[in-house]
Backbone as ProteinMPNN parsed JSONL, in Angstrom:
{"seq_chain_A": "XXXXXXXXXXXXXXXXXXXXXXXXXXXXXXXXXXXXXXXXXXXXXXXXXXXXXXXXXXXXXXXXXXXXX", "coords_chain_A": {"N_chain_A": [[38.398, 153.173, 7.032], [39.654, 149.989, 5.482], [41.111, 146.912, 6.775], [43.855, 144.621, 5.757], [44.745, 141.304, 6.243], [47.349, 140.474, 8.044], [48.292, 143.414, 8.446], [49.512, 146.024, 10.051], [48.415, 146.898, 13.141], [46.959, 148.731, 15.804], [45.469, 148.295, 18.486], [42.649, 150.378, 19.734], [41.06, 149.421, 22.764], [39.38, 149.673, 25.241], [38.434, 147.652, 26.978], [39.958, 145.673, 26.777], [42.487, 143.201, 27.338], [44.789, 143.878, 25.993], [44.429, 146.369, 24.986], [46.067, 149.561, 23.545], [48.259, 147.939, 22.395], [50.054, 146.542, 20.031], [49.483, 144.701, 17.252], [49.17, 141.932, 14.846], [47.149, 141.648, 11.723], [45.409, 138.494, 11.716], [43.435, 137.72, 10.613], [40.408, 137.899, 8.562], [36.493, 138.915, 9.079], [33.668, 138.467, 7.941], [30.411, 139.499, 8.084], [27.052, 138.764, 7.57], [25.542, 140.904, 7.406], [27.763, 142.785, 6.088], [28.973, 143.478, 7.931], [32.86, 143.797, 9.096], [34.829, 141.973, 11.107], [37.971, 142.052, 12.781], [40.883, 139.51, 13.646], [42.969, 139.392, 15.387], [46.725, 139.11, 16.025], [49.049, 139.556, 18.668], [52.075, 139.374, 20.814], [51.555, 137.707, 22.976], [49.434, 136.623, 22.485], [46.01, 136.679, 21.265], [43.382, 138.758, 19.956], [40.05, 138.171, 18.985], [37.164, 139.185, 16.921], [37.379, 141.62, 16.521], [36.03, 145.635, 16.371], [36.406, 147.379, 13.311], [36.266, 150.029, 13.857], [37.428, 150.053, 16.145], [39.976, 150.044, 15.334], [43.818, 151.544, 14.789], [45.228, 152.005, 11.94], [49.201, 151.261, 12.776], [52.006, 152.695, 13.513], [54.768, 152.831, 10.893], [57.191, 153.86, 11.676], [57.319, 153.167, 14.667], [57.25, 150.462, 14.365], [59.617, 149.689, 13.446], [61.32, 150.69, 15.391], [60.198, 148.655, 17.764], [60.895, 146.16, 16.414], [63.875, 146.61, 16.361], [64.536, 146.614, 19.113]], "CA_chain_A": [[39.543, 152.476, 6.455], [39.649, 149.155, 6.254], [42.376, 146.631, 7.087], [43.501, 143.349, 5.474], [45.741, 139.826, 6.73], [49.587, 141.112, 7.686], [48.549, 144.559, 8.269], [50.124, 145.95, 11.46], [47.454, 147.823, 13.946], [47.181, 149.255, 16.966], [44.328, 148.237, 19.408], [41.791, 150.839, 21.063], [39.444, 149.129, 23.282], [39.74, 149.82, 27.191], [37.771, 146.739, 27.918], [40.921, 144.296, 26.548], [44.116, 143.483, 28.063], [45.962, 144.31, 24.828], [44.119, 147.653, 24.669], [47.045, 150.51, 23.452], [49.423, 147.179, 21.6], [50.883, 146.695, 18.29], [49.745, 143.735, 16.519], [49.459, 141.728, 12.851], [45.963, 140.932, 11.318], [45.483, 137.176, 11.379], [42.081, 137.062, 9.798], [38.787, 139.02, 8.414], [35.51, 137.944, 8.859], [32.38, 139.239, 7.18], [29.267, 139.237, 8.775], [25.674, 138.342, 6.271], [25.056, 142.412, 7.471], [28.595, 143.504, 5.554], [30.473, 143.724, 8.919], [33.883, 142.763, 8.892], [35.732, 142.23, 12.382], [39.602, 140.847, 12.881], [41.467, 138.432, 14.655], [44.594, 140.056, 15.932], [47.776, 138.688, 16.857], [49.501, 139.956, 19.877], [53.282, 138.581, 20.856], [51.259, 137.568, 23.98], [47.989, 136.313, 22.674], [45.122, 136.892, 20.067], [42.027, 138.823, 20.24], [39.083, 138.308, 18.09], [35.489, 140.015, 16.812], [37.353, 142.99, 16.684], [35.482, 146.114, 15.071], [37.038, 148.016, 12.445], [36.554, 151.475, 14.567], [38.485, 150.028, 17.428], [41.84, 149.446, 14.901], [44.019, 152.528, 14.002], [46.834, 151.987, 11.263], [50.557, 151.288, 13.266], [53.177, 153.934, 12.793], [55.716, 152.422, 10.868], [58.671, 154.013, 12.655], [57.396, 152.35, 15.976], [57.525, 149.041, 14.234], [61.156, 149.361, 13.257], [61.982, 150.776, 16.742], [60.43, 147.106, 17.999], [61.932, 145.108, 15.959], [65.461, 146.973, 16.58], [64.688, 145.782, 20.744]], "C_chain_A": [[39.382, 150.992, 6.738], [40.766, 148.145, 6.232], [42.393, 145.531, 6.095], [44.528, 142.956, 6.497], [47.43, 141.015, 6.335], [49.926, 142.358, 7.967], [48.683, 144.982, 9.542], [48.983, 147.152, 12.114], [47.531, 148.145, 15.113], [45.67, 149.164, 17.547], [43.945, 149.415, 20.129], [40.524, 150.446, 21.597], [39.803, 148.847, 25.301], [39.269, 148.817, 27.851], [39.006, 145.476, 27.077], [42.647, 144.09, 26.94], [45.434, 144.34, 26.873], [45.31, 146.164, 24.278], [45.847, 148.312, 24.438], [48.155, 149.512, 22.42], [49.259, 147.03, 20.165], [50.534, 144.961, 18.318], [49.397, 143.195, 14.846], [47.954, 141.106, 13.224], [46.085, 139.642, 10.645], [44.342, 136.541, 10.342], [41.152, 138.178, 9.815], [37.603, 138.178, 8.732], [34.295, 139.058, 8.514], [31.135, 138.551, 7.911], [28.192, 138.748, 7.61], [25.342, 139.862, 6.614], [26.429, 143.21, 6.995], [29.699, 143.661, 6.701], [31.223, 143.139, 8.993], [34.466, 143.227, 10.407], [36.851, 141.491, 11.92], [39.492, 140.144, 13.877], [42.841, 139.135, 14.537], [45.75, 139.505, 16.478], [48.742, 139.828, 17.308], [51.191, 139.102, 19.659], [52.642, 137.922, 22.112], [49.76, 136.304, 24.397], [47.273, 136.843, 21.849], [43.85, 137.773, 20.934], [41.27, 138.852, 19.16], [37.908, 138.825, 17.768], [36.379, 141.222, 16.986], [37.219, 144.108, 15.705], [36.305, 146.977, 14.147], [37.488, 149.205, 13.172], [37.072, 151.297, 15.968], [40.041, 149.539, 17.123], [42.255, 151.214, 14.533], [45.503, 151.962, 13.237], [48.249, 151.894, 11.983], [51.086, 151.86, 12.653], [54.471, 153.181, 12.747], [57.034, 152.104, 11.516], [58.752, 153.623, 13.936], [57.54, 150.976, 15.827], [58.939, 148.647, 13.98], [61.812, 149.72, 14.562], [61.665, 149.046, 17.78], [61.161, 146.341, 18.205], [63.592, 145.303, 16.35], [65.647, 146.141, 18.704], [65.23, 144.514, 21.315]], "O_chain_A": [[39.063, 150.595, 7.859], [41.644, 148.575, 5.484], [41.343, 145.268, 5.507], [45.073, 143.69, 7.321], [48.05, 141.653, 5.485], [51.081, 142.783, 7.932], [47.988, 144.369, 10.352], [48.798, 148.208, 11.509], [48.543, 147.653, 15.611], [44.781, 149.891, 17.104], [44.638, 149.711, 21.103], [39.388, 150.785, 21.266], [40.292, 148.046, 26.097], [39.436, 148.742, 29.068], [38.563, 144.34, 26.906], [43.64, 144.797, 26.77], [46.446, 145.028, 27.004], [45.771, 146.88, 23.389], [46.785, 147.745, 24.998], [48.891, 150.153, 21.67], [48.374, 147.419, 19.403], [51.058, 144.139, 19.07], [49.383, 143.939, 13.866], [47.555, 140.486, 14.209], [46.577, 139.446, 9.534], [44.282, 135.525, 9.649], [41.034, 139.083, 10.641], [37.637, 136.949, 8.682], [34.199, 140.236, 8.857], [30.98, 137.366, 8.209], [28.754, 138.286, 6.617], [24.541, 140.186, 5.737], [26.441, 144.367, 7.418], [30.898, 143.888, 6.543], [31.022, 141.925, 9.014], [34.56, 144.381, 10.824], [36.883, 140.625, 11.045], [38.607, 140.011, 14.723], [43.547, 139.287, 13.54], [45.684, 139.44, 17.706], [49.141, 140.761, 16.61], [51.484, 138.419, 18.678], [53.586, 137.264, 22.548], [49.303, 135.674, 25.351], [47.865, 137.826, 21.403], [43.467, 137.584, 22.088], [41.693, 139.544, 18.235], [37.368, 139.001, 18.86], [35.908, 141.968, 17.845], [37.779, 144.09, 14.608], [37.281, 147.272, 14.837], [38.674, 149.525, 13.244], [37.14, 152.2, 16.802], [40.905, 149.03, 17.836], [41.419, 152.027, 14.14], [46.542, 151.613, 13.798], [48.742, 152.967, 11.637], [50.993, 151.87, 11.426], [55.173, 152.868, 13.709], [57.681, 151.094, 11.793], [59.835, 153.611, 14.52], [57.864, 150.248, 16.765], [59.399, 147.533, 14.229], [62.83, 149.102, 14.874], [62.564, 148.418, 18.338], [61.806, 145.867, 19.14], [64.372, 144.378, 16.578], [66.526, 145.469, 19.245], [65.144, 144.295, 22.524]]}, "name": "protein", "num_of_chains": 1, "seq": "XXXXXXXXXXXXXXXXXXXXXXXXXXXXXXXXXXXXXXXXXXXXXXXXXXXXXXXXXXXXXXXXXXXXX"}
């Protein structure tokens, strides 16, 4: 699957502080070998180079529970 800009994800990567969080895709980037990594915004902080198979889709109904906080 792959993501675009705005689309809400969920980080798995055990080696980053934001591993397990909810954030919005700030940017794509395409490699010259087809790979595309993001740039992630956090409420906390960004991470970037990140690979496609370490995003999974955000579950809507946890984003409206959020926002309701």
């Amino acid at each position: 699957m792959s993501f675009d800009e705005d689309d809400r994800v969920v980080l798995n990567d055990e080696h980053s502080e934001f591993d397990g969080e909810t954030g919005t895709i700030t940017q794509t980037m395409e490699s010259m070998f087809g790979d595309v990594t993001y740039t992630i915004s956090f409420e906390d902080g960004q991470e970037t180079g990140v690979p496609e198979d370490s995003l999974e889709e955000a579950d809507e109904e946890a984003d409206a529970d959020e926002d309701e906080e």
